[in-house]
C-alpha positions as CSV (number, residue, x, y, z in Angstrom):
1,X,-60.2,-21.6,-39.1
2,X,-57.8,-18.8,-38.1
3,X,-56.1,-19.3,-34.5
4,X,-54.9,-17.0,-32.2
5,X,-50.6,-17.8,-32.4
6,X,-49.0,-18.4,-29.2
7,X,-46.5,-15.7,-28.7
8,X,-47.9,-13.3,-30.6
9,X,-49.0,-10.1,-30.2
10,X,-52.9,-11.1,-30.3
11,X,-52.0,-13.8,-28.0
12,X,-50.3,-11.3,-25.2
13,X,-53.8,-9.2,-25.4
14,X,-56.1,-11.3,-25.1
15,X,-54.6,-13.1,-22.4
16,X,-53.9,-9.9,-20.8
17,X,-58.1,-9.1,-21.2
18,X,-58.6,-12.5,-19.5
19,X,-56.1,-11.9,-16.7
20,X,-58.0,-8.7,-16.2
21,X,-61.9,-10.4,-16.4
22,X,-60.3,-13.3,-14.1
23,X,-59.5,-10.3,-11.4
24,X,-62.8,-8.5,-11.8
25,X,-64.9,-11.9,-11.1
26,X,-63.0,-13.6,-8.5
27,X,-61.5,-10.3,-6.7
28,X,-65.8,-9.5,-6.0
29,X,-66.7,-13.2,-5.7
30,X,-64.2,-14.4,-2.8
31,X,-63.4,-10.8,-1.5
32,X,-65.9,-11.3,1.9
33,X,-64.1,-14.7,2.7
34,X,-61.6,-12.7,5.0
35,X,-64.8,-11.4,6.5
36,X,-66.6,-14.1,7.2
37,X,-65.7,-14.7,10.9
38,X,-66.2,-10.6,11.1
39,X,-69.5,-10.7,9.9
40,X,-70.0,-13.9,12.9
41,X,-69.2,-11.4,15.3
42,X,-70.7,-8.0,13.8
43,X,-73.6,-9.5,13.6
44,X,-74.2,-12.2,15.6
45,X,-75.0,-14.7,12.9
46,X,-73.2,-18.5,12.9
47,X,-70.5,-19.5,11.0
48,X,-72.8,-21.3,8.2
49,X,-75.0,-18.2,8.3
50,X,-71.7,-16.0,7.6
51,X,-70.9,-18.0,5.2
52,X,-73.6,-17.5,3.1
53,X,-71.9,-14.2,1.9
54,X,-69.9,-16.3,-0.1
55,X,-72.3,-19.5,-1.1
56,X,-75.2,-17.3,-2.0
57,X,-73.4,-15.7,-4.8
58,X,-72.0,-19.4,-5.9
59,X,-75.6,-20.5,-6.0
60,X,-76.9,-18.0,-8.2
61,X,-74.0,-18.5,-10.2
62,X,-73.9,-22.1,-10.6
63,X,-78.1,-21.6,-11.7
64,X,-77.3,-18.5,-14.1
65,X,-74.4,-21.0,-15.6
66,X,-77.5,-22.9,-17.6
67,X,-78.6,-20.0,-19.3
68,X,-75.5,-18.2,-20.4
69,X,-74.2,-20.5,-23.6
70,X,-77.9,-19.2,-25.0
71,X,-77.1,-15.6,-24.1
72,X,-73.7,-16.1,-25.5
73,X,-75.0,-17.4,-28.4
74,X,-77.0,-14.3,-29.4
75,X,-74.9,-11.8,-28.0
76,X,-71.9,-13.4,-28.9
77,X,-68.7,-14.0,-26.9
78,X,-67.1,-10.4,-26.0
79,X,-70.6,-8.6,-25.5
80,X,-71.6,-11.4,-22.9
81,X,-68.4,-10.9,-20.7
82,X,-68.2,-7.5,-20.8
83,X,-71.5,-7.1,-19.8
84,X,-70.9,-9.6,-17.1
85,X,-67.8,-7.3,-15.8
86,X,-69.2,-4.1,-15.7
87,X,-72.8,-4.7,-14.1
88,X,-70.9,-7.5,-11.5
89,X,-68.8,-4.1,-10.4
90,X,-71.8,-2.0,-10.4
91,X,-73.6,-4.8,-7.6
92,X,-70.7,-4.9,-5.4
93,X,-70.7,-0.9,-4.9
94,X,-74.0,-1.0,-4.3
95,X,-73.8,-4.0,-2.2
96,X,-71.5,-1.5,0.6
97,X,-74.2,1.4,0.3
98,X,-76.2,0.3,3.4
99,X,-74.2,-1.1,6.9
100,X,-77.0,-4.2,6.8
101,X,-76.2,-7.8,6.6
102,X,-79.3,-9.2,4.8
103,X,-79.2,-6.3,1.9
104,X,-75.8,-7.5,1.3
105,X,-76.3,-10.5,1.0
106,X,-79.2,-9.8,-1.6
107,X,-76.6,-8.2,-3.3
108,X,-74.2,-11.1,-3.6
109,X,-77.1,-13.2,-5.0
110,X,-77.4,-10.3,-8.1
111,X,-73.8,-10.4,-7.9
112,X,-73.8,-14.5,-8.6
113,X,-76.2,-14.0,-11.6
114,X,-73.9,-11.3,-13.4
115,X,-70.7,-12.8,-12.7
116,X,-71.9,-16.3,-14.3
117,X,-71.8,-14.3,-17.8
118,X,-67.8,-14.3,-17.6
119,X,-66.1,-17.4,-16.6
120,X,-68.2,-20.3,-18.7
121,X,-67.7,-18.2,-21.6
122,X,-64.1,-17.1,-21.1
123,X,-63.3,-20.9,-21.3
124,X,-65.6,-21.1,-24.4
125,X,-64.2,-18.3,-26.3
126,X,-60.5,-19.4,-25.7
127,X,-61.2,-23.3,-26.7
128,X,-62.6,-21.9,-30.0
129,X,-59.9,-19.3,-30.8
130,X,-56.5,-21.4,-29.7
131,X,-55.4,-24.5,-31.3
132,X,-56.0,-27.7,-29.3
133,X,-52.5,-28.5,-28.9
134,X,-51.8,-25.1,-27.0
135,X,-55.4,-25.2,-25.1
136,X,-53.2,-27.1,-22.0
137,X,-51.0,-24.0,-21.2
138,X,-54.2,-21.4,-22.6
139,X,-56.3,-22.7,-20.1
140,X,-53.9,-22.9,-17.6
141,X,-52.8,-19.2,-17.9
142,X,-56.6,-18.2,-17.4
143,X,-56.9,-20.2,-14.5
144,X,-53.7,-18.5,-13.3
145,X,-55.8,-15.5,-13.2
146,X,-58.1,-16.9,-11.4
147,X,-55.8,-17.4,-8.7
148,X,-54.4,-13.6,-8.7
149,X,-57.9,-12.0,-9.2
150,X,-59.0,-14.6,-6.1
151,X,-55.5,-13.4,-4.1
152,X,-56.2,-9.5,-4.8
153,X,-59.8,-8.6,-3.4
154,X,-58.8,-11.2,-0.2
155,X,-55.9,-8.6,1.1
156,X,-57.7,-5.7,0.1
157,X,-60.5,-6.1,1.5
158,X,-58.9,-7.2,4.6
159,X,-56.5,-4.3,4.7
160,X,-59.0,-1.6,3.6
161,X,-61.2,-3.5,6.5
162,X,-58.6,-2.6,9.4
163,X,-58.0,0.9,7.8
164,X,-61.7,1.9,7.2
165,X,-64.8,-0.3,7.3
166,X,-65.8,-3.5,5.3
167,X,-68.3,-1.6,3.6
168,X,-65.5,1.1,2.4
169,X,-62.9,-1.9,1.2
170,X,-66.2,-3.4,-0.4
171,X,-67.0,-0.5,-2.4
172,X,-63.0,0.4,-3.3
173,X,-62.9,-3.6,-5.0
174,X,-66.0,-2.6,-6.5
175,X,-64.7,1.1,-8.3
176,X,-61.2,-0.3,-9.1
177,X,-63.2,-3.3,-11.0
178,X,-65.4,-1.3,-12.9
179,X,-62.3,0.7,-14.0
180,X,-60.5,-2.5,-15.1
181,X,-64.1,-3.8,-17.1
182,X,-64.1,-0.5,-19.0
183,X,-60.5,-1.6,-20.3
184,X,-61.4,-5.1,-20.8
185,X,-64.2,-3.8,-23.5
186,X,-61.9,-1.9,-25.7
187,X,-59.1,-4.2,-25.6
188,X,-60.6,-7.6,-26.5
189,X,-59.7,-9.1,-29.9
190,X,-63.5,-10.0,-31.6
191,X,-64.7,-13.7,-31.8
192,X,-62.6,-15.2,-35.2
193,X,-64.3,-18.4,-34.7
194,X,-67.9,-17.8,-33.7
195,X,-70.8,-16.1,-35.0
196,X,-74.2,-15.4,-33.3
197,X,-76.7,-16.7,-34.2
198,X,-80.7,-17.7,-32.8
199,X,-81.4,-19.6,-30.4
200,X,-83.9,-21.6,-28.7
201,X,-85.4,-23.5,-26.1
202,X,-85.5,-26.8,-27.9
203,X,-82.3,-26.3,-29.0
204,X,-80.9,-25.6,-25.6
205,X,-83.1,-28.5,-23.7
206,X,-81.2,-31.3,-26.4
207,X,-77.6,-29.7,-26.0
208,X,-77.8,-30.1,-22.2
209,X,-79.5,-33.8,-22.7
210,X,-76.1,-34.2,-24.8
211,X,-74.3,-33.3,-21.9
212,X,-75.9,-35.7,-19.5
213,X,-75.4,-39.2,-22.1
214,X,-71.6,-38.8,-21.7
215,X,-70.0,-40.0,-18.8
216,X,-66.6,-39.0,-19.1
217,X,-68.4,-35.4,-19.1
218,X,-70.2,-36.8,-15.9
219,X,-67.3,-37.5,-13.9
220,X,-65.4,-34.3,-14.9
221,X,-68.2,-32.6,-13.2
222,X,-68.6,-34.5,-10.4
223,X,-64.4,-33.9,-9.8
224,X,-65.0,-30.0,-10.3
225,X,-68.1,-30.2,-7.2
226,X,-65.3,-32.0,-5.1
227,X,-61.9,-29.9,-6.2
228,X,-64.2,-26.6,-5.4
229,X,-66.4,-27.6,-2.5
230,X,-63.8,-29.2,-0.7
231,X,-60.8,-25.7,-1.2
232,X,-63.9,-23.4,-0.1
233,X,-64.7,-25.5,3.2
234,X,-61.0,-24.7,4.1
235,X,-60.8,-21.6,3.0
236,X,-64.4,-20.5,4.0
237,X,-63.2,-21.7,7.7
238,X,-59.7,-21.3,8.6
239,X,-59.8,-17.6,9.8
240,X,-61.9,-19.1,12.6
241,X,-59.0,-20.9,14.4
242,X,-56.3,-18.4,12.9
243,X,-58.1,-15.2,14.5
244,X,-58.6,-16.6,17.9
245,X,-56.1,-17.4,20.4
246,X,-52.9,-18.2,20.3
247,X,-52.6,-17.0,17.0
248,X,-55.5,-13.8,17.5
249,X,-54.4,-12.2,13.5
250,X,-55.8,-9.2,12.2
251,X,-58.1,-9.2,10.0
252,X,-55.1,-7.3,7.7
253,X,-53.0,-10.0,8.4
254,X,-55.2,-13.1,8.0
255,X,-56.0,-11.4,4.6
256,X,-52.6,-11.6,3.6
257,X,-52.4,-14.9,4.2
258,X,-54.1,-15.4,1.1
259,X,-51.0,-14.4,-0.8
260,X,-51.0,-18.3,-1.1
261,X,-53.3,-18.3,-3.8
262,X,-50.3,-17.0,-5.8
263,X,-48.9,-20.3,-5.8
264,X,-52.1,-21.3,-8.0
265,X,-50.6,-19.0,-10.7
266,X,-47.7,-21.8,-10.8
267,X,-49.5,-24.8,-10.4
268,X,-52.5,-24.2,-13.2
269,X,-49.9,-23.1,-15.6
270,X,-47.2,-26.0,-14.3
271,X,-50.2,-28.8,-15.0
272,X,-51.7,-27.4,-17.6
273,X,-48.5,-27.9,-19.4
274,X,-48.3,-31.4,-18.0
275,X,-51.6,-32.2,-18.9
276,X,-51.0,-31.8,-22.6
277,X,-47.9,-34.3,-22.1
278,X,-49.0,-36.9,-19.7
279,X,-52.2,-39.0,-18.9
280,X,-54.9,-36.0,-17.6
281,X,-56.2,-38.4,-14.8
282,X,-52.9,-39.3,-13.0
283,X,-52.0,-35.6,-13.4
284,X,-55.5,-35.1,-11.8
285,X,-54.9,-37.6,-9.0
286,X,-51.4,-35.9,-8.3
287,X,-52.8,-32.6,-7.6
288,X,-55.1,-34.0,-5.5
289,X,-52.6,-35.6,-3.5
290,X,-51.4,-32.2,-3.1
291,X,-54.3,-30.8,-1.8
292,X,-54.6,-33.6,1.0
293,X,-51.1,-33.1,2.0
294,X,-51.7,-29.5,2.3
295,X,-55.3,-30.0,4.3
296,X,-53.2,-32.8,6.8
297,X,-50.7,-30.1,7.2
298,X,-53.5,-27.4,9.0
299,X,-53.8,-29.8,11.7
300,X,-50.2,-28.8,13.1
301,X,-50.4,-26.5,15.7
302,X,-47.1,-24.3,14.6
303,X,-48.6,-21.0,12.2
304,X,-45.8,-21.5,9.9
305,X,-46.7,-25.2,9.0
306,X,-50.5,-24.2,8.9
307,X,-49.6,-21.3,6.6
308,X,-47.6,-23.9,4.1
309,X,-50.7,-26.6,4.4
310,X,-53.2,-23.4,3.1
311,X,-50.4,-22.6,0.3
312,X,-50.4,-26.6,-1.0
313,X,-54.3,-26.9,-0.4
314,X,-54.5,-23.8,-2.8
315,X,-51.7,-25.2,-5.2
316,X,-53.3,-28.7,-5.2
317,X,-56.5,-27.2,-6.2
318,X,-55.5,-24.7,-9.2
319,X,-53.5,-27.5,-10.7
320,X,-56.7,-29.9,-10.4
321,X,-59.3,-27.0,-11.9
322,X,-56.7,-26.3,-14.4
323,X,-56.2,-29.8,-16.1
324,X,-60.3,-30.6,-15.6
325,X,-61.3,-27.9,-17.0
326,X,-59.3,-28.0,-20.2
327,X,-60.5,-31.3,-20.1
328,X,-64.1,-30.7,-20.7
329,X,-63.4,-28.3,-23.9
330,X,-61.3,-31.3,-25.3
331,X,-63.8,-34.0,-24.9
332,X,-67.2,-31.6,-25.3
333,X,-68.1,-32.0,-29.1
334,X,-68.3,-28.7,-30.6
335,X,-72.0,-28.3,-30.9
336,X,-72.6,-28.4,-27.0
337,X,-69.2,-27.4,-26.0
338,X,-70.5,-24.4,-24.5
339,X,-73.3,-26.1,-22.5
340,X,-70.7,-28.8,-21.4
341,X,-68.3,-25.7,-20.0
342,X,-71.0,-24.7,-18.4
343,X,-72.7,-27.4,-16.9
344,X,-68.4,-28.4,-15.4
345,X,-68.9,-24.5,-13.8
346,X,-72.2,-25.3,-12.4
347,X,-71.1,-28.1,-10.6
348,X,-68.0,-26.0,-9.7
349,X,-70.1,-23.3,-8.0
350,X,-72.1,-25.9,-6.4
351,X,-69.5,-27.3,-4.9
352,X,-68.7,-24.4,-3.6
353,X,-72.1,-23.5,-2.3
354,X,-73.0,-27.1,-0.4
355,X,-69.8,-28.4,0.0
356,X,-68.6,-25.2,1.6
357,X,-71.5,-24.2,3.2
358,X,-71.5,-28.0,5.1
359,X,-68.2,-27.1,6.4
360,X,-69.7,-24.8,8.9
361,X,-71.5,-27.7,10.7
362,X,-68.9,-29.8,11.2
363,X,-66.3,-26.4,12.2
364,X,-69.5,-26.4,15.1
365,X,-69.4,-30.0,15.5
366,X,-66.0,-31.1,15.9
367,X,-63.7,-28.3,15.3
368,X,-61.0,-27.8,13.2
369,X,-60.2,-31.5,12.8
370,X,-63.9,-31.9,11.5
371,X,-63.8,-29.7,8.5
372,X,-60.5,-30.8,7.2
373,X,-61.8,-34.8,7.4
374,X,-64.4,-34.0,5.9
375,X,-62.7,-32.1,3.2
376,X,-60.0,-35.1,2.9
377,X,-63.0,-37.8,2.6
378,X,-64.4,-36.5,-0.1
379,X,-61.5,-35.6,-2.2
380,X,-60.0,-39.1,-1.8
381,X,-63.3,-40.1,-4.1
382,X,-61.6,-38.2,-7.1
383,X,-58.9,-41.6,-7.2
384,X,-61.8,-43.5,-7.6
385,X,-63.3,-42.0,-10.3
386,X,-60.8,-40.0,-12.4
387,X,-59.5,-43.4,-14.2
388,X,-62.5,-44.3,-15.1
389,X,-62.6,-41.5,-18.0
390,X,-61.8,-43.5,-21.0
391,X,-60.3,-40.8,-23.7
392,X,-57.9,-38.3,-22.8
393,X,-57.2,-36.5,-26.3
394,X,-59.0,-36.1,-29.3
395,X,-58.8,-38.8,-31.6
396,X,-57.0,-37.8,-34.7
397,X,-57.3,-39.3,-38.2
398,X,-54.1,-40.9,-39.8
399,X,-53.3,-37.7,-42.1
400,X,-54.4,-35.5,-39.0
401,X,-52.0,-37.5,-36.8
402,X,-49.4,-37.2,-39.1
403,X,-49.3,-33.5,-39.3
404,X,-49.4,-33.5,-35.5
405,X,-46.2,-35.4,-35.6
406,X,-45.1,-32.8,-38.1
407,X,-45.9,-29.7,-35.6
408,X,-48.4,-29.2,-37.8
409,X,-51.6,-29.9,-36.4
410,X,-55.2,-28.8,-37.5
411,X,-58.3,-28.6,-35.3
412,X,-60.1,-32.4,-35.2
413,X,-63.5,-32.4,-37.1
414,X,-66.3,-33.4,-35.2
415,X,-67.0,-36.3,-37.4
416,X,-63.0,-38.0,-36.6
417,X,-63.9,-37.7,-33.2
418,X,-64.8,-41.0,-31.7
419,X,-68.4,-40.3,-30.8
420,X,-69.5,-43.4,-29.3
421,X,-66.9,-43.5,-26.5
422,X,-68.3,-39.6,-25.6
């Protein structure tokens, strides 16, 4: 197999392509999240209710997920995320065409199903075109993105909100995103590693049974539900008490206050790195610890200390996605790695959806105070469970092991991979 070299040309461009797909998915997914307490009061709807701008384009997503490694495998990798970009930018300038609440949020559910053809298969496509030893800082580069494309439609939309209208900063992400898909199409290298081929339903049923026997896979999924769920719930609610009294921000203000995200750009690439060093599940737990620290810290009444809590919660939880989701790619076996990538995002996304969504009832219920206990409960289970994943690498044959020693490492063959532990 021929791998994409770190540091070379090839490498810069295609990274550069996933930087720009990263923007386009997350900038349209998490752009309303500024709005969320706007839409409360434009429209008279609850927090949950307001809410749903955001869950019901995760749930789509996370239900699109199961479908795309088949898609993927006929269309093949590039086709499927372009695709993805452009028709995703397409929904979310329609989606600001009419000033009404529940045609929006129709929109965001289209916008869930498109946007599900990019980020399974991103993860897919660099696993199979980077060497395993170099998928640790790969994947957390592309998760890096994540963070910036998360950070960029946030303060636009809030700015372009204060300036204009929602439905104006709306359709602005939408056009600039479009642009950037365009690029994205003539600037990714082709698949080197993967060919499409047929596909089928029995095919696709026994890959995702494969999926469900292993349960190191299992837990990995169950950590990305938590990791997700449990950053959404604080990031879904925290404009609440930050644009009301004493603090009262603008809605261009409290969207700059997702500049934190930035400091996910570090993190996923800073653990990513450590992940390919160090045991994955202590590097997991210390992220965690991370996030919790950062959740504690919103409590404190002072903005400043609030402001640093939302900047660890956000680094906690791009250094936890990063190392997981590397993770799955190095313990999937190649003939379901796809579905497994998949299956980790759908439980992602539906973390996202319930998790965050729950936080509205207990922002009613108890405040504050309730969503970030309820946040820290559940991601103190990830201690629990993230030792209990018995391989961490690939197992390499002696000769294999040998050349690794040697900085000259091949790809591990399905059949020197310890199947029965996976």
């Amino acid at each position: 197999m021929s791998y994409v070299k770190v540091g070379s040309r090839e490498h810069r461009l295609v990274m550069g392509c996933m930087l720009v797909g990263s923007i386009i998915s997350f900038a349209i997914m998490y752009s309303p999240q500024p709005l969320i307490s706007l839409f409360s009061k434009e429209y008279n709807v609850s927090p949950s209710t307001a809410s749903f701008s955001i869950s019901f384009t995760t749930l789509t997503l996370g239900i699109a997920l199961l479908f795309v490694p088949m898609l993927s495998r006929m269309w093949g990798r590039k086709k499927t995320m372009n695709v993805s970009l452009i028709l995703t930018s397409v929904f979310a300038i329609t989606s600001a065409v009419f000033h009404n609440f529940n045609f929006f949020l129709f929109m965001r559910l289209l916008e869930g199903v498109s946007i599900a053809g990019f980020p399974s298969v991103a993860i897919v496509y660099l696993n199979e075109e980077f060497h395993p030893k170099d998928i640790g800082k790969v994947i957390g580069a592309y998760v890096a993105g994540t963070a910036i494309g998360g950070f960029t439609g946030r303060v636009i939309i809030g700015a372009l909100t204060d300036l204009f209208s929602w439905q104006i900063a709306v359709m602005a992400v939408g056009v600039l995103c479009l642009i950037g898909a365009i690029w994205f199409g003539f600037n990714l290298p082709e698949s080197k590693n993967f060919k499409t081929g047929s596909s089928s339903l029995k095919l696709w049923s026994l890959n995702i049974l494969g999926c469900f026997r292993d349960m190191n896979l299992i837990i990995l999924y169950i950590i990305g539900f938590i990791a997700m769920g449990t950053y959404i719930a604080i990031l879904n609610y925290i404009g609440y008490p930050l644009t009301r009294p004493p603090y009262n921000l603008s809605q261009t203000v409290f969207g700059f206050i997702f500049v934190v995200n930035l400091t996910g750009t570090i993190s996923a690439f800073w653990f990513g790195k450590l992940a390919d060093k160090y045991p994955r599940a202590q590097v997991t737990c210390l992220a965690v610890s991370i996030f919790i620290t950062g959740a504690l810290c919103t409590l404190h009444r002072l903005l400043l200390v609030k402001i640093l809590g939302i900047t660890m919660v956000a680094f906690g939880f791009f250094a936890t996605h990063a190392v997981v989701s590397g993770w799955i790619g190095i313990l999937a076996p190649k003939k379901y790695k796809a579905q497994a990538s998949s299956f980790y995002l759908l439980f992602y996304y539906l973390g996202s959806c319930l998790v965050g969504w729950l936080g509205g009832f207990f922002l009613k219920s108890f405040d504050w105070i309730g969503v970030v206990g309820y946040a820290i409960i559940l991601a103190t289970i990830v201690f629990a469970i993230a030792p209990r994943i018995t391989i961490d690498k690939p197992i390499l044959s002696s000769n294999e092991l040998a050349d690794y020693k040697n900085k000259r490492v091949v790809r591990p063959k399905e059949e020197d991979l310890n199947l029965s532990n996976v």
